[in-house]
N, C-alpha and C positions, 0 to 999 in steps of 0.2 A: 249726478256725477258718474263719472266712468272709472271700471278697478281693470285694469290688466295683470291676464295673468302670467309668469313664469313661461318661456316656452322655447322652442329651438328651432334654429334652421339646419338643413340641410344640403349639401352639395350637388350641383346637378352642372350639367353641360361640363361634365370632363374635371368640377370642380372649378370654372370661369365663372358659373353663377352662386346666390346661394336664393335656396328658395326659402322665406320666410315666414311660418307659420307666427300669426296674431290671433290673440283672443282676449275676450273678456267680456265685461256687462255693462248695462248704462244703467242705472239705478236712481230714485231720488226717495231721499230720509223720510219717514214717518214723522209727519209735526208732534211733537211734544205733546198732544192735544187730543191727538188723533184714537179714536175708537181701538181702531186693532193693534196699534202701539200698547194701549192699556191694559187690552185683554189678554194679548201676552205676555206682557209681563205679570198678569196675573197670577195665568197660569203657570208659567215657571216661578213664580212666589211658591204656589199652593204644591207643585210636584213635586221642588227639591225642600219644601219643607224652608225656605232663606225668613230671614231678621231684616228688619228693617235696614240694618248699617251692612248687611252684605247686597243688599240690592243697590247701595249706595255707593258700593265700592266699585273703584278704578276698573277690573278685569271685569266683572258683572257688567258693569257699562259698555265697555268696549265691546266685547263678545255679543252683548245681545241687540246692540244697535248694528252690527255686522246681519242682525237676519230681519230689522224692521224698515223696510224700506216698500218702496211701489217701484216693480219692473218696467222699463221704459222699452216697449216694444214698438216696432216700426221705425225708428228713428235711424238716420243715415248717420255713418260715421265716417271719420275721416284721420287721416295720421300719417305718420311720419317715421320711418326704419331709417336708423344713420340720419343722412340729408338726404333720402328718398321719401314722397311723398307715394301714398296711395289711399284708393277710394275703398273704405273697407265694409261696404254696402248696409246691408238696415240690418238693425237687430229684429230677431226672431220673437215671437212672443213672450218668452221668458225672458226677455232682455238681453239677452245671451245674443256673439256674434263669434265668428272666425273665421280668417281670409287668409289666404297666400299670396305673397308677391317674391316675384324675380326679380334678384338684385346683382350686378355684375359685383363680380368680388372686387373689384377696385376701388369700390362707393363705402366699402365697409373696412374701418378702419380698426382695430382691434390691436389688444396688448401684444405687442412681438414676440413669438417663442411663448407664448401663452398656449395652455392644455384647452380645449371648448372654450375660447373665451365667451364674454359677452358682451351685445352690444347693445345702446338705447335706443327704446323708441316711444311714441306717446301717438296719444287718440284724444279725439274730441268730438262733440255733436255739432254738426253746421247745421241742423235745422233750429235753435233754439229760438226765441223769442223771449219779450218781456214775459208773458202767463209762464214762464220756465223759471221764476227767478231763482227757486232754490237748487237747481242743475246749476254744476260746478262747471262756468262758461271757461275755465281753466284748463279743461281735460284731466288727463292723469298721462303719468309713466311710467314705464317699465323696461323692462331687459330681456334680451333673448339669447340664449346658448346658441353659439354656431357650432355644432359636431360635427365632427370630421366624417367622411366615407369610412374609414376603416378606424378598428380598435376597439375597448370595450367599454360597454353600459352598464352599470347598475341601477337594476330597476326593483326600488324598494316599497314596501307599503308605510306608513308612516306611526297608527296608531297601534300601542304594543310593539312595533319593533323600531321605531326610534324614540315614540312619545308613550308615556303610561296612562293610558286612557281605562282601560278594565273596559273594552266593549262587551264581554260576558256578561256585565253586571248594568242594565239601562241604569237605575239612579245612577251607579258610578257615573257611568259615560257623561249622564247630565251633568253631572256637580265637575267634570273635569273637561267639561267643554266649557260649563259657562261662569265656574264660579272657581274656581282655583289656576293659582300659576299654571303655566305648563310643565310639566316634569320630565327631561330627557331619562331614555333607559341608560343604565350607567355600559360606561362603556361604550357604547357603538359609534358614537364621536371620533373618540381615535383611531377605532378600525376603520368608519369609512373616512378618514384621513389620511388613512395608508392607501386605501384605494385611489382617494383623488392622487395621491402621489405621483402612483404608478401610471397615472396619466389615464384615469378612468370619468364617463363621464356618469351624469345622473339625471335620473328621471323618477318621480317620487308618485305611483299611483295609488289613488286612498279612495276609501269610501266616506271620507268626511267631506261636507258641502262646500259647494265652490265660494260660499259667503266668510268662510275662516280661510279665505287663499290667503288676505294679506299678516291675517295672525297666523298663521302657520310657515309664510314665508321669514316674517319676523324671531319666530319659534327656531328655524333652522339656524338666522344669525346668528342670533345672540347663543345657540348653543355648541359654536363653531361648527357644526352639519357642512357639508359642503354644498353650496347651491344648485338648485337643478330644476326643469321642469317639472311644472305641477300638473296632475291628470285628477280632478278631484269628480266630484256628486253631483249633479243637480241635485234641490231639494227645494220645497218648498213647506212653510208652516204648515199649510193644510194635509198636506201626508203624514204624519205622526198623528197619534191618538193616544192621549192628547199631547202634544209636543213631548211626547214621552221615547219617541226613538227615533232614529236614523237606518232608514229599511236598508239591509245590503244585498247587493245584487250583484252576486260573482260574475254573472256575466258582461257587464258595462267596466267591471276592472277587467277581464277577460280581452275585452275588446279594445279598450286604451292600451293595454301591452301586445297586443297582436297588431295595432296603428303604428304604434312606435318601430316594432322589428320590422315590418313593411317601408317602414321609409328609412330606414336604415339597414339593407340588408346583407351589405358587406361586413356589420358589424355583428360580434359576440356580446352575450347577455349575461347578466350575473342576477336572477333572482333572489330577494329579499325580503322576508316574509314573519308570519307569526302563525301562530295554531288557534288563535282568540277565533278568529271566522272562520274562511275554505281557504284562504292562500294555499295551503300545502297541497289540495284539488285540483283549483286553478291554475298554480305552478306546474305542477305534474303532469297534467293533458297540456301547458303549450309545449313545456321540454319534450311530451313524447311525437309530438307531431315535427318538430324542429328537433331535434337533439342533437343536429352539426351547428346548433346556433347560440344553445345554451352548455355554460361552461360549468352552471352549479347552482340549485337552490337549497337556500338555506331558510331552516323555519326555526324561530327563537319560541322555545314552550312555555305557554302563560297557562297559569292556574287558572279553572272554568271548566264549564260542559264540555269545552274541543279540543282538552288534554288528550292528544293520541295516544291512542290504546295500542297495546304489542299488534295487533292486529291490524290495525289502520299505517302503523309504521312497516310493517309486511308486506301489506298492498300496495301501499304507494311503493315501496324499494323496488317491488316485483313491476310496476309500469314502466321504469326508466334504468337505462344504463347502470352497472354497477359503482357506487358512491361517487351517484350525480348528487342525488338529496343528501342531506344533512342536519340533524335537530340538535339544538342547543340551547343551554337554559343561561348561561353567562356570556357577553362579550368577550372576554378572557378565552375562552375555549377557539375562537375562531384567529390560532393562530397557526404555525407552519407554511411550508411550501402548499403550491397548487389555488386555484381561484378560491377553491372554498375555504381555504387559511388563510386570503389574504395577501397574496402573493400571482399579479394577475398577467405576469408577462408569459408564463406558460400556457395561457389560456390563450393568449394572441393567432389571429391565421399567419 
C-alpha cells in the first residue's frame, strides 16, 4: 500500500505556476504469521510491561501495525495533483519517495478566498503484479497546502507542545505512542486557531516517525489543530534497543525547518516548541542566523532533565534579539499583542 504524507506547494513563475511537493512510502503489512510481526510485538509486551486485553485493544493495534510492515523499495510510482498526472519515479530503499511537479495555477482549483487551501492528490504503484496481492492495487490519497509567497508560518514541534508524550521519560514515550489515546496539551487548540485565523499557515516538524503520519494527522483532526504539513523521522525497528526509544536528532529537525524557510523565503516564521529535547537550541541558531525571518520562538516548559535552568534561559536570550524567545508553562499565558501573544499581523513584511 502506499501512505501520503501532508505536504505543500509553492508559488513560482510570478505565482502563474505552483510547484508541487509529493511524498510518502509504499509499504506491504506483515502477515499475521510472520516471524518479525511476532517478535515485536513481543517485545513491546515485555518493555511496556501490557496484559493480554491491552495488546488486544483498538489503539495498541492500530499503532503497532503502523510500524510492522516490509518497505517496498525500487518500485515506480505514479499519481495525480488536481487532474494533473505525474511520474513520481521509484522509491528509495526505505520505501520512501518525493517529487515535485509544476502545475499552472489554472489546473488547481481550490476553495475561493480560502487561507493555504488545500488540494487532492493520490499515488499508486504501476509496476504491480499478481506475487503483489497484498499491495493495495487502490493507491492512497492525500492533500496538499498551497502557501502563498508571502505571509506567515507556524512552524511547531508536535510532541509536548501540542501532544503529551513525556519524551523525557522513554516507558512514557512508549506507553503513549503505542498504548494510550492521544492527549492534546490543553489549550494550544485555541491559540493555534487564533493563528490559523489571522491567516497563518502551518508546518508541523517532529521527531516522531513518519509510520504515525496518518495517526498523528488523525490526532490534529479530531483535536481541532489546524492542518498542516508533516516533516516527521525516518525510523526503523532495528534502531531502538530494544524498541525501546526513538533516537532524536536536532539536526534533521534543523534541516526540515531550514527546507521549509528556503522555499518559502518571502515568508516570516513563528517557531513553536517545548524544553523536553533542544527545540529551544535549534530554534535559537536558525533565528540567530535569519532573525529578519523569524517573528518569535516560543518554548512551552515540560517537567524532565531539559527544564531550563536560569542559566540556559540567559544564554539562549543573550543569542537572539531582545524578547524574540519566550517560555511558558500554560497556553493561557500566550496571549496580547505581537506574534508571540498571538496576534500575527504585526509580525507581517
Amino acid at each position: 500500500m502506499i501512505v501520503l504524507f501532508p505536504s505543500y506547494a509553492r508559488q513560482v513563475s510570478g505565482g502563474r505556476k505552483w510547484r508541487v511537493t509529493v511524498a510518502g512510502m509504499a509499504v506491504r503489512p506483515l502477515p499475521s504469521t510472520s516471524r518479525r510481526r511476532t517478535m515485536a510485538v513481543a517485545v513491546l509486551k515485555r518493555v511496556l510491561a501490557l496484559e493480554e486485553h491491552q495488546c488486544a485493544s483498538p489503539v495498541f493495534q492500530q499503532r503497532s501495525d503502523a510500524f510492522l510492515f516490509q518497505r517496498l523499495g525500487g518500485r515506480r510510482i505514479r499519481g495525480t495533483v488536481g487532474d494533473v498526472a505525474f511520474d513520481g519515479g521509484q522509491t528509495d530503499r526505505t520505501g520512501h519517495f518525493s517529487t515535485t511537479v509544476e502545475i499552472e495555477a489554472s489546473r488547481l482549483s481550490a476553495a475561493a478566498g480560502a487561507v493555504c487551501p488545500w488540494v487532492g492528490t493520490s499515488a499508486w504503484l504501476d509496476d504491480e503484479d499478481e506475487s503483489d496481492g497484498a499491495v493495495n492495487a487502490g493507491g492512497a490519497t492525500g492533500v496538499v497546502q498551497l502557501v502563498t509567497e508571502r505571509g506567515l508560518s507556524v512552524i511547531s514541534d508536535i510532541d509536548d507542545t501540542v501532544k503529551v508524550t513525556n519524551v523525557a521519560n522513554r516507558r512514557e514515550l512508549l506507553a503513549n505512542t503505542f498504548v494510550r489515546a492521544f492527549v492534546p496539551v490543553p489549550g494550544m487548540d485555541a491559540v493555534f486557531r487564533r493563528w490559523q485565523e489571522e491567516a497563518s499557515a502551518f508546518h508541523y516538524v517532529s521527531a516522531s516517525p513518519w509510520q504515525l503520519s496518518e495517526c498523528l494527522a488523525g490526532f490534529l483532526r479530531a483535536e481541532g489543530l489546524p492542518a498542516g504539513s508533516l516533516h516527521l523521522k525516518l525510523f526503523r525497528l532495528k534502531d531502538s534497543t530494544p524498541l525501546g526509544r526513538f533516537p532524536s536528532r536536532k539536526r534533521s529537525k534543523r534541516r526540515a525547518i531550514e527546507q521549509i524557510m528556503a522555499d518559502f523565503p518571502a515568508r516570516r516564521f513563528l517557531l513553536v516548541g517545548d524544553s523536553g529535547e533542544r527545540d529551544p537550541e535549534v530554534y535559537a541558531a536558525i533565528a540567530r542566523r535569519q532573525p529578519d525571518r523569524v517573528t518569535g520562538v516560543l518554548i512551552r516548559l515540560v517537567a524532565g532533565p531539559h527544564l531550563p535552568s536560569p542559566k540556559r534561559f540567559a544564554r539562549l536570550e543573550r543569542r537572539l534579539p531582545p524578547g524574540l524567545i519566550r517560555f511558558f508553562t500554560a497556553a493561557d499565558e500566550l496571549t496580547g499583542p505581537g506574534p508571540v501573544g498571538g496576534t500575527t499581523d504585526s509580525a507581517l513584511p
